[in-house]
C-alpha positions in Angstrom: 24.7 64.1 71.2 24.4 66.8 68.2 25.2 66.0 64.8 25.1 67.7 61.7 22.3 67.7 59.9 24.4 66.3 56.5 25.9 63.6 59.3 25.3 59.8 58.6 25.9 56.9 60.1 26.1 53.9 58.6 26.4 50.6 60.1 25.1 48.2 57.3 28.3 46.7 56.0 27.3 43.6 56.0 24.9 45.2 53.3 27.9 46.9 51.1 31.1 48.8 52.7 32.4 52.1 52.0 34.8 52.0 49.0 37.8 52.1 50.3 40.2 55.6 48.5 43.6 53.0 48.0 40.6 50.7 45.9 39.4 54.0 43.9 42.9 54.8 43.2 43.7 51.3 41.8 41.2 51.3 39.8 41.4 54.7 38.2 44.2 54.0 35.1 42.0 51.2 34.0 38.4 53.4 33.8 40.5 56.6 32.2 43.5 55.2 30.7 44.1 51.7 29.9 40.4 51.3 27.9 41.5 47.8 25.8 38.9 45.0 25.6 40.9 42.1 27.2 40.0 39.3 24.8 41.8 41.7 21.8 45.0 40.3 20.7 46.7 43.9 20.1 48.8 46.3 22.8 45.6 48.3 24.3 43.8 44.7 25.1 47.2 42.6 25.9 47.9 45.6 28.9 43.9 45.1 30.0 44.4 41.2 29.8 47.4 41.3 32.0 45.9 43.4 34.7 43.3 41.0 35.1 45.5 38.3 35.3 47.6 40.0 37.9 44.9 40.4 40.2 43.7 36.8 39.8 47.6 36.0 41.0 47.2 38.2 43.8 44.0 37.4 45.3 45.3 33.5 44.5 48.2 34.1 46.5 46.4 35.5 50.1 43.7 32.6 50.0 46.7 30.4 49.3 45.7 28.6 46.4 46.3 28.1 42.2 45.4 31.1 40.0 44.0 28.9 38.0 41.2 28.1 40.5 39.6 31.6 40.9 37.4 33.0 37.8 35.9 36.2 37.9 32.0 36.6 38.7 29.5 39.8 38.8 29.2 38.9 42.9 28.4 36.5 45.6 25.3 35.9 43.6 26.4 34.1 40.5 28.7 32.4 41.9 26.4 30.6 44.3 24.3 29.8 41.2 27.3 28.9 39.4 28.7 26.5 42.0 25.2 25.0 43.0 23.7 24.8 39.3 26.6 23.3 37.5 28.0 20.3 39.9 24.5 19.1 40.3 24.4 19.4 36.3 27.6 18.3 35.6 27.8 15.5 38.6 24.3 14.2 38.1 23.8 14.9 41.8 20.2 14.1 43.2 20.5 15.6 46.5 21.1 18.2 48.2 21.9 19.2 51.5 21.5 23.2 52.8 20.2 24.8 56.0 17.3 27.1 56.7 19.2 29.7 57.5 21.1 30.1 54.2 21.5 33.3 52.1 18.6 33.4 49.2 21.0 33.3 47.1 21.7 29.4 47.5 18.2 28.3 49.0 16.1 29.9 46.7 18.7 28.1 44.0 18.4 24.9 45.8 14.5 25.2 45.9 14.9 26.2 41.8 16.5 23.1 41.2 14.7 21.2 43.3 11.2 22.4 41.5 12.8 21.2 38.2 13.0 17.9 39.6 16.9 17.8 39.4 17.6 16.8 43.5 15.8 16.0 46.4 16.6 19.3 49.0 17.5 18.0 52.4 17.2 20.6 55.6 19.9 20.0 58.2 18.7 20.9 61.7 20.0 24.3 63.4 20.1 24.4 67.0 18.1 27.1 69.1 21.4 30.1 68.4 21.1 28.6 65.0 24.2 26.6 64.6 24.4 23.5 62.0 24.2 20.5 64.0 26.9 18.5 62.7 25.6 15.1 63.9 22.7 15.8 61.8 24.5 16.4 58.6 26.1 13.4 58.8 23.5 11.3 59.5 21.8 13.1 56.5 25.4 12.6 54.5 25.1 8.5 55.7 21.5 7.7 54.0 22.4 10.3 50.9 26.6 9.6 50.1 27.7 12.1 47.2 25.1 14.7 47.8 25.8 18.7 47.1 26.6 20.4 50.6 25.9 23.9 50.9 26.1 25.9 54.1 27.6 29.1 54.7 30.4 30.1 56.4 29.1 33.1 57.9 25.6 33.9 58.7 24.9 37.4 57.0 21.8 37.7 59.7 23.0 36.3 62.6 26.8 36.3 62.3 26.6 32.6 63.2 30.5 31.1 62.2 29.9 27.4 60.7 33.4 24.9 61.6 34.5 24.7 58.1 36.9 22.3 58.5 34.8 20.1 60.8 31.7 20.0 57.8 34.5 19.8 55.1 36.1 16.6 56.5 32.1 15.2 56.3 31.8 15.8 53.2 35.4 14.1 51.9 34.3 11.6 54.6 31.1 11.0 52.5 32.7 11.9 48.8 30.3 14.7 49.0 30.4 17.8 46.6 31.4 21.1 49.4 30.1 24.7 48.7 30.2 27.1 51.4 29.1 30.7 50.5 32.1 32.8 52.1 30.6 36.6 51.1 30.6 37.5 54.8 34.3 35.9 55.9 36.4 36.4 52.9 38.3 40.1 53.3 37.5 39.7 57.7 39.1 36.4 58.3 42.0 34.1 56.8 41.4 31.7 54.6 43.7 29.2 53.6 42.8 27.0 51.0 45.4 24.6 50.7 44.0 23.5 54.4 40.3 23.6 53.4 38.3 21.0 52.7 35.9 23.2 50.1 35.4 22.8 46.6 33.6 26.2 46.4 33.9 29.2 47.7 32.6 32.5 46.9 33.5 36.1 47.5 32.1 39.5 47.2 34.2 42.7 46.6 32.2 45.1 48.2 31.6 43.3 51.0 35.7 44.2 52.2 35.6 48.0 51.0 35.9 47.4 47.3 33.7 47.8 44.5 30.3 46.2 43.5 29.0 44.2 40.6 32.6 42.0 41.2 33.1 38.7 42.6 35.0 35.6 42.4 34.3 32.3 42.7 36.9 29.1 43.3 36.8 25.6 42.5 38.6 23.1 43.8 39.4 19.4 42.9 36.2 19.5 40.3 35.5 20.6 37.2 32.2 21.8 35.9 30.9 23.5 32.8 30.3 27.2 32.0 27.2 29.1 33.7 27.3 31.7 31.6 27.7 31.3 27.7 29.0 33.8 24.9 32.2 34.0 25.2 35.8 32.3 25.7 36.8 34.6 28.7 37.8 33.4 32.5 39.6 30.5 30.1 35.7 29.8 28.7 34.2 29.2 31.9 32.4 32.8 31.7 31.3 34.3 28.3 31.1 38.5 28.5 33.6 40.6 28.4 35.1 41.5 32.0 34.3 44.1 34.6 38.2 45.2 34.6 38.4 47.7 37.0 36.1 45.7 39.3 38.5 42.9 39.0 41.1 45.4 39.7 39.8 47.1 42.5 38.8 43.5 44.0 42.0 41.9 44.2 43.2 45.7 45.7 40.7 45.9 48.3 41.7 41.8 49.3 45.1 42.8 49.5 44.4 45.7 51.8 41.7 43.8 54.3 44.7 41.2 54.4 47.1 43.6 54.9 45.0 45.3 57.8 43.1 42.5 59.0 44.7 41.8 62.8 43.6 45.8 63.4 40.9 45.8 61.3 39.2 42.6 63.3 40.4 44.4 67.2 39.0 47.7 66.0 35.5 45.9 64.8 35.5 44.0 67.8 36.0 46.6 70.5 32.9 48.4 69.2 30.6 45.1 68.8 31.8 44.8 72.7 31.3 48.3 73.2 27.4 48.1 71.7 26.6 45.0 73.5 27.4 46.3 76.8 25.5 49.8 75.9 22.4 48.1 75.2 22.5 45.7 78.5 22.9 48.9 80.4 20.4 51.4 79.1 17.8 48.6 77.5 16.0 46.3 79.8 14.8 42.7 77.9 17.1 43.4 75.3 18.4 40.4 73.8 20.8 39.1 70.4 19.4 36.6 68.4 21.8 33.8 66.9 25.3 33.6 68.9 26.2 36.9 67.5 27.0 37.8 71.6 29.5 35.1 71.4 32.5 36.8 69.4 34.1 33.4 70.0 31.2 31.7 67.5 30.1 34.7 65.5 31.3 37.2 62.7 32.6 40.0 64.5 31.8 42.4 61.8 27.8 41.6 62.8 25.0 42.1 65.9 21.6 41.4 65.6 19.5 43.2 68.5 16.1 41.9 69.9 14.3 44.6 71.4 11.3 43.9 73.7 8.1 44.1 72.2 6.4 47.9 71.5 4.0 49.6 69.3 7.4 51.2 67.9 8.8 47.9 66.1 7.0 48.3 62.7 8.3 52.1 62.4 11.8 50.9 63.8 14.2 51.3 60.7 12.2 54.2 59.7 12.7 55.9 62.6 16.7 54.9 62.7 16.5 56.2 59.4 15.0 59.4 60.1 17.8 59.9 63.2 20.5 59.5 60.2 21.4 55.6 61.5 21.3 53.6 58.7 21.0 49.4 59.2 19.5 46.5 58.4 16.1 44.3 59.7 17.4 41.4 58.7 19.3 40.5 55.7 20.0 43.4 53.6 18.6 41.8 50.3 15.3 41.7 51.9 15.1 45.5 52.3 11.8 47.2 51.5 10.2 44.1 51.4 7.7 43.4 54.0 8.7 39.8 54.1 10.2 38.7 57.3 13.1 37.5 57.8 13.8 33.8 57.1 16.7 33.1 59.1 14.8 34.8 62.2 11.7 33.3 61.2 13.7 29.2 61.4 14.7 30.7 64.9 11.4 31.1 65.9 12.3 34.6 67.2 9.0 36.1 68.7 7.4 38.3 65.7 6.2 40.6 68.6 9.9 41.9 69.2 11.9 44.6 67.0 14.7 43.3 65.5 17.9 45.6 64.0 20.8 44.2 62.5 24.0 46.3 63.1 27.2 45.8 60.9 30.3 47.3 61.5 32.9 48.8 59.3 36.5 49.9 59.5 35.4 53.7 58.8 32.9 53.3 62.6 34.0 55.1 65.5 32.6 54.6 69.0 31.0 57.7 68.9 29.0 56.2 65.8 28.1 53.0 68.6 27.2 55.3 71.1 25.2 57.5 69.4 23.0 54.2 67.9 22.6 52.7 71.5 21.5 56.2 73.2 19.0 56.9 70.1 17.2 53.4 70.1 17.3 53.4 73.6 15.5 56.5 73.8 13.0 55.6 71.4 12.4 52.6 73.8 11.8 55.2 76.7 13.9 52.5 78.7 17.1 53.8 79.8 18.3 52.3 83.2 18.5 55.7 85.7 
C-alpha cells in the first residue's frame, strides 16, 4: 500500500482527537470578536459571561443533570485533583480506595495524599483482564465505611469498562464518597446522571474532537471547597479568569459526539473488529491485553496489541513512527518516558512482548486499519501464507 510521503496516520485518540471544523467554527467569534473578560460587569464581558453559561446549560442538559453541578476545569487533570483533594479535605476522609490500574492522574494524587498522611490508600484487586473485582471492594468498603472511592470508568490502557452503577450502589450502600474519572467515556457513551450513583465525574474536551487545556468537572450531592484560589469565577469554586473559547468549543464538540454518537460508536467499532481480525490472520501469538477483545466489556474507541516477543519491541513505536502510524505504548501521558507501563505492569503482562496501544477516531478509515495491521505485521516477518 503506497502513501504519500506528507500522509499520516493517526490512531492515538485516546491521547487527543482531531479538532473537529463545527468545534473551530464555534469557537471562532469568541477568539476574534467577542474579546470581554467575563467577570466584567459592562456589555463586552456580560456577552462573554453568557456564552459560558450557555455552554454549561448545554453540556448540563446531554449528561442530564443541574447546570449548577458542572464548573469549568483546564482538563481531566484538575479535576481529578480537584475531586480527590478537596472531599478528603473537606470530609475529613481517612481512606481511600483506588485500583492499580488507575490514570496517574488520581493514583499518583492518592499516593500525594497519602504521603502527607491525610488517608490510608487501599488497592482493590483486579482480575487477570484487569477488571475491579467488586466483591473485593466491598469487603474493603465493609472494614473502611465512608471512604473516598476512585475507579475509572474507562481504562485509557486497556479499554477495560468498570459497571458504574454496580460500584455506585456500593458506595451509597456504604455512605462512601464516589469519583470515577470518566475522560475516556464522556463524548463515546451516554451518560445519564440523574441515574448515576457518582458524585464526581470528570471530562476532557479533546478527548471527543474538541479543544485542549478544557475540562469540566461535576459534583453531585456534596459540596467541597475551592481547589484553585484567586478569583470569584465558576460561582467561586475556581479563581482565574476562564478559557472561553475552550468552554465554548467544549460544550460544541459534546453536543456533536451526542448528536453523532449511535454512528460514531458502529463506525469505531467495525474497524476495532476489522483490526482484531487482521492481526489473528497475518500475526501468529498475537494477543490483547485487558478485555479490550471483548467490545461487550471494553471502550470501543481502544485495542491494546501483545505482539510476541522479538529483538524489534524496544524500536516498535519508532519504527511505527517512521512508517507515518502514529500510537501509543501505553498510556499516552507516559510517552517518551522509558517507564513502563503501570496498568500493564499490575497485569503482569510478559515485559518480553511488544505492546502498542491503538485508538480509534471518527476521521479513521479502514484503509488507515489495514495499512497498520499489514505494516506491523511485516515488521514481525510473520504473515500467515
Amino acid at each position: 500500500m503506497i502513501r504519500s510521503v506528507a500522509d499520516r496516520i493517526y490512531l492515538d485518540n485516546a491521547a487527543t482527537t482531531r479538532i473537529d471544523p463545527e468545534v473551530i467554527e464555534a469557537m471562532l467569534p469568541w477568539i476574534i470578536e467577542q474579546y470581554g473578560n467575563p467577570s466584567s460587569i459592562h456589555g463586552h464581558g456580560r456577552v462573554v459571561k453568557s456564552a459560558i453559561e450557555q455552554a454549561r446549560k448545554t453540556v448540563a442538559m446531554l449528561l442530564n443533570t443541574s447546570p449548577s453541578q458542572i464548573f469549568f476545569t483546564s482538563g481531566g487533570t484538575e479535576a481529578d485533583n480537584m475531586a480527590i483533594v478537596c472531599s478528603i479535605e473537606d470530609y475529613n476522609l481517612t481512606h481511600a480506595i483506588t485500583s492499580p490500574l488507575e490514570h496517574h492522574a488520581v493514583l499518583h494524587t492518592l499516593e500525594y495524599m497519602a504521603k502527607l498522611g491525610k488517608i490510608k490508600l487501599s488497592m482493590v484487586t483486579v482480575d487477570e483482564k484487569g477488571h475491579v473485582d467488586l466483591g473485593h471492594l466491598e469487603e474493603l468498603l465493609r472494614n473502611n465505611p465512608r471512604s473516598l472511592v476512585s475507579l475509572m470508568h474507562g481504562n485509557n490502557e486497556i479499554g477495560n469498562l468498570l459497571d458504574l452503577n454496580a460500584a455506585g450502589d456500593l458506595c451509597e450502600q456504604y455512605n462512601a464518597v464516589f469519583h470515577s474519572d470518566t475522560v475516556q467515556t464522556v463524548g463515546h457513551l451516554r451518560h445519564d446522571l440523574k441515574q448515576l450513583k457518582t458524585n464526581f465525574i470528570v471530562g476532557a474536551a479533546h478527548k471527543f474532537n474538541g479543544p485542549k487545556g478544557v475540562g469540566f468537572l461535576y459534583v453531585n450531592n456534596i459540596k467541597i471547597h475551592p481547589y484553585i484560589h484567586g478569583g470569584s469565577q465558576e460561582r467561586n469554586m475556581r479563581g482565574g479568569t476562564e478559557n472561553v473559547y475552550g468552554i465554548v468549543g467544549l460544550a460544541k464538540a459534546l453536543e456533536i459526539a451526542y448528536r453523532d454518537m449511535e454512528a460514531h460508536r458502529s463506525h469505531l467499532e467495525s474497524l476495532k473488529k476489522r483490526m482484531i481480525a487482521g492481526f489473528r490472520e497475518k500475526i501468529e501469538d498475537v494477543h490483547f491485553n485487558g478485555d479490550c477483545e471483548n467490545l461487550e466489556r471494553s471502550n470501543y474507541t481502544v485495542l491494546n496489541v501483545s505482539l510476541p516477543p522479538s529483538d524489534i519491541n524496544d524500536m516498535l513505536l519508532f519504527n511505527l513512527d517512521i512508517a507515518k502510524i502514529s500510537a501509543s505504548g501505553g498510556s499516552a501521558c507516559s510517552s517518551g518516558s522509558e517507564i513502563g507501563s503501570h496498568v500493564l505492569g499490575a497485569l503482569g503482562v510478559s515485559p518480553d512482548r511488544g505492546n502498542v496501544r491503538f485508538s480509534f477516531g471518527k476521521y479513521n478509515t479502514e484503509a488507515d486499519i489495514d495499512y497498520a495491521v499489514t505494516t506491523v505485521a511485516e515488521m514481525y516477518k510473520c504473515v500467515v501464507v
